[in-house]
Backbone bond lengths (Angstrom), bond angles and torsions (degrees), N, CA, C in turn:
res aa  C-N    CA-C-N  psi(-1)  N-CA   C-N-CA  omega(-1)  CA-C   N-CA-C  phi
1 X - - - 1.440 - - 1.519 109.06 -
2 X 1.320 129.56 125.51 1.394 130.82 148.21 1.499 121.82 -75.35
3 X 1.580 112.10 168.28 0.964 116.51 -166.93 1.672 98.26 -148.63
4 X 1.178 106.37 116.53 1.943 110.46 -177.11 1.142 88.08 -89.74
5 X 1.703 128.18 136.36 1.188 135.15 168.12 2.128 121.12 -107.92
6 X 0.790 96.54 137.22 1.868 93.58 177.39 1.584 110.92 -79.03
7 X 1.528 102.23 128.41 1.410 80.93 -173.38 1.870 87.92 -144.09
8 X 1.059 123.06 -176.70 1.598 115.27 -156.40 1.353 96.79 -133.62
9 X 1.899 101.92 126.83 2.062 114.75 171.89 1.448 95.60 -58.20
10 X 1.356 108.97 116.91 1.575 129.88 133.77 1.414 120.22 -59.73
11 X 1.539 125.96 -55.30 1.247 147.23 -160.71 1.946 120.71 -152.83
12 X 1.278 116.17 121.02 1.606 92.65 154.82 1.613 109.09 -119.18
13 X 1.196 95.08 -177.37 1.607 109.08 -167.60 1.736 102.55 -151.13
14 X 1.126 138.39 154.54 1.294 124.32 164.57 1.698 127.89 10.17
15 X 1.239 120.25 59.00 1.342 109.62 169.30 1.873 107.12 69.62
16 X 1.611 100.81 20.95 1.734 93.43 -173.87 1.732 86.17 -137.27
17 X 1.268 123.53 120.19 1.586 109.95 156.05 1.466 120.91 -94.36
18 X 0.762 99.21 152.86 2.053 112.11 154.42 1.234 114.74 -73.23
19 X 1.338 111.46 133.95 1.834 108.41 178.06 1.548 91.43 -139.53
20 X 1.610 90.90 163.26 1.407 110.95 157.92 1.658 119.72 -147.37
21 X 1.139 110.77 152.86 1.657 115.56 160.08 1.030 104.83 -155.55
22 X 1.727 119.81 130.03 1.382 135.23 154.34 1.614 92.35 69.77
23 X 1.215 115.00 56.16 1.570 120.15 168.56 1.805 121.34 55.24
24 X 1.815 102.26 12.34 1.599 103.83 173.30 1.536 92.69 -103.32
25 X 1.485 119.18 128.50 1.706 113.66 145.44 1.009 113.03 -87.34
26 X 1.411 87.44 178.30 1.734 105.80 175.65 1.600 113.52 -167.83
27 X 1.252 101.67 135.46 1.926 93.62 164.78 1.732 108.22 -85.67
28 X 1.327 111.01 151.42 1.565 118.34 -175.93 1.765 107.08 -148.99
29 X 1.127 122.21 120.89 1.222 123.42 161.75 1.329 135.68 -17.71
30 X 1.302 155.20 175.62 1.362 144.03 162.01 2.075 103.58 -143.64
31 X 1.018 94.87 -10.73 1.416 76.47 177.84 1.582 140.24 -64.24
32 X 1.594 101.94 -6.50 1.625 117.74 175.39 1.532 122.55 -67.62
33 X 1.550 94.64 -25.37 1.415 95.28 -156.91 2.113 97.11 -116.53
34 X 1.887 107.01 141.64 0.905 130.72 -147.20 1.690 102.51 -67.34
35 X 1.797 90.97 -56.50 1.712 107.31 -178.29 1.866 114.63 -59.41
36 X 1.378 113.33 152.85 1.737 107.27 171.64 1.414 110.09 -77.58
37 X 1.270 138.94 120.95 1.124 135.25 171.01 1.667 121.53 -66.47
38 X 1.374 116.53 161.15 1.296 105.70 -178.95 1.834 104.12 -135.86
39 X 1.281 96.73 149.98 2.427 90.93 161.73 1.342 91.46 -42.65
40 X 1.963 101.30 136.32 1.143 105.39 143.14 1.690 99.31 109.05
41 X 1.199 117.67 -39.62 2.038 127.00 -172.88 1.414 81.36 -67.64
42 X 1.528 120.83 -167.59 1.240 146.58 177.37 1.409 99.21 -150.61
43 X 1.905 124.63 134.48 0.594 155.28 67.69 1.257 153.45 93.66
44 X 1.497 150.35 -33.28 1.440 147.96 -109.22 1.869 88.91 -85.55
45 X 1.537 96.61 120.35 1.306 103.40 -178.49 1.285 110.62 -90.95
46 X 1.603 139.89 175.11 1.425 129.72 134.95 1.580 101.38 -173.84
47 X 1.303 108.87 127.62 1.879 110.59 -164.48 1.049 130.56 58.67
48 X 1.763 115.18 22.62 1.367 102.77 169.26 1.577 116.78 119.10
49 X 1.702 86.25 -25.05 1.722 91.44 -165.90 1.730 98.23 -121.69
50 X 0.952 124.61 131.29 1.580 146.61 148.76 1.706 105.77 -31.01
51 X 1.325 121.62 93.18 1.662 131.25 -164.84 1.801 99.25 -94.41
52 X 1.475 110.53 -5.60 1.969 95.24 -149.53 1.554 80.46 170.72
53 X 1.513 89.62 125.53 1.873 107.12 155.97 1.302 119.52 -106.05
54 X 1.347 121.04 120.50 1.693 122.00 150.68 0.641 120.25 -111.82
55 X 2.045 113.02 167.68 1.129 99.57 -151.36 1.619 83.04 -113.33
56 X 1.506 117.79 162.02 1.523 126.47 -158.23 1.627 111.94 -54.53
57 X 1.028 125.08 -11.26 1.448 116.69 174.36 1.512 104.79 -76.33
58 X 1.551 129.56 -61.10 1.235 150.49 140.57 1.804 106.67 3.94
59 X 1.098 114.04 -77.95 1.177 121.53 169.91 1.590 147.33 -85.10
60 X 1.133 91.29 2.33 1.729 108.25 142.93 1.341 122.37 -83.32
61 X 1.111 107.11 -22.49 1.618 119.48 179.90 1.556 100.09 -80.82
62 X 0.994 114.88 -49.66 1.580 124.38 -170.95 2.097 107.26 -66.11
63 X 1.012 97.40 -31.57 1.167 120.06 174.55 1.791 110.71 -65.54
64 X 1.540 94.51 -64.47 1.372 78.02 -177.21 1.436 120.53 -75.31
65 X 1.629 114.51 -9.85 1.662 96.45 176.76 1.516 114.53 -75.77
66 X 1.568 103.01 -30.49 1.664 103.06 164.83 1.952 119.70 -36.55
67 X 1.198 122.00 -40.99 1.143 150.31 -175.58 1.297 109.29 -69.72
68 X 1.549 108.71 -59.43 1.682 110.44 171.09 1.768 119.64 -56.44
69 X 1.350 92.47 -32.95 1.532 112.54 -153.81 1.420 96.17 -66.98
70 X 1.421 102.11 -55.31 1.504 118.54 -162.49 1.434 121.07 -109.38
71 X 1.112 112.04 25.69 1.282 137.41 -173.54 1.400 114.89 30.05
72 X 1.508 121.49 42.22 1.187 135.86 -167.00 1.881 114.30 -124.62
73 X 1.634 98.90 143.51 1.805 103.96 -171.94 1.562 104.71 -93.15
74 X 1.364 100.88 117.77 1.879 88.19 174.68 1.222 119.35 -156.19
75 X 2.118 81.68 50.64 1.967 95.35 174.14 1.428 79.19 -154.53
């Protein structure tokens, strides 16, 4: 089973952002996804590549059910 995770633009650069959640970064691609991302939106990561943009209300929400779900802290 995979698991796409939401994780939030810190930074982009050429078609590459910076992310973080719950104190892991990561760089991730952007070319998958349709919408322009901006600092600050969230994300849906999985392998590297940017699958889905939300926009930060969206993904705090998504975040915290991850949290409920999985009984895990990652804000």
């Amino acid at each position: 089973m995979c698991l796409a995770v939401p994780m939030e633009i810190k930074s982009i650069s050429n078609n590459v952002a910076q992310v973080e959640v719950g104190g892991v970064a990561n760089e991730v691609r952007l070319e998958l996804i349709d919408e322009e991302p901006k600092v600050g939106d969230f994300v849906i990561v999985h392998a590297g590549f940017a699958l889905r943009r939300l926009d930060r209300e969206e993904g705090l929400e998504t975040i915290k059910l991850f949290e409920e779900g999985l009984n895990l802290e990652l804000t």
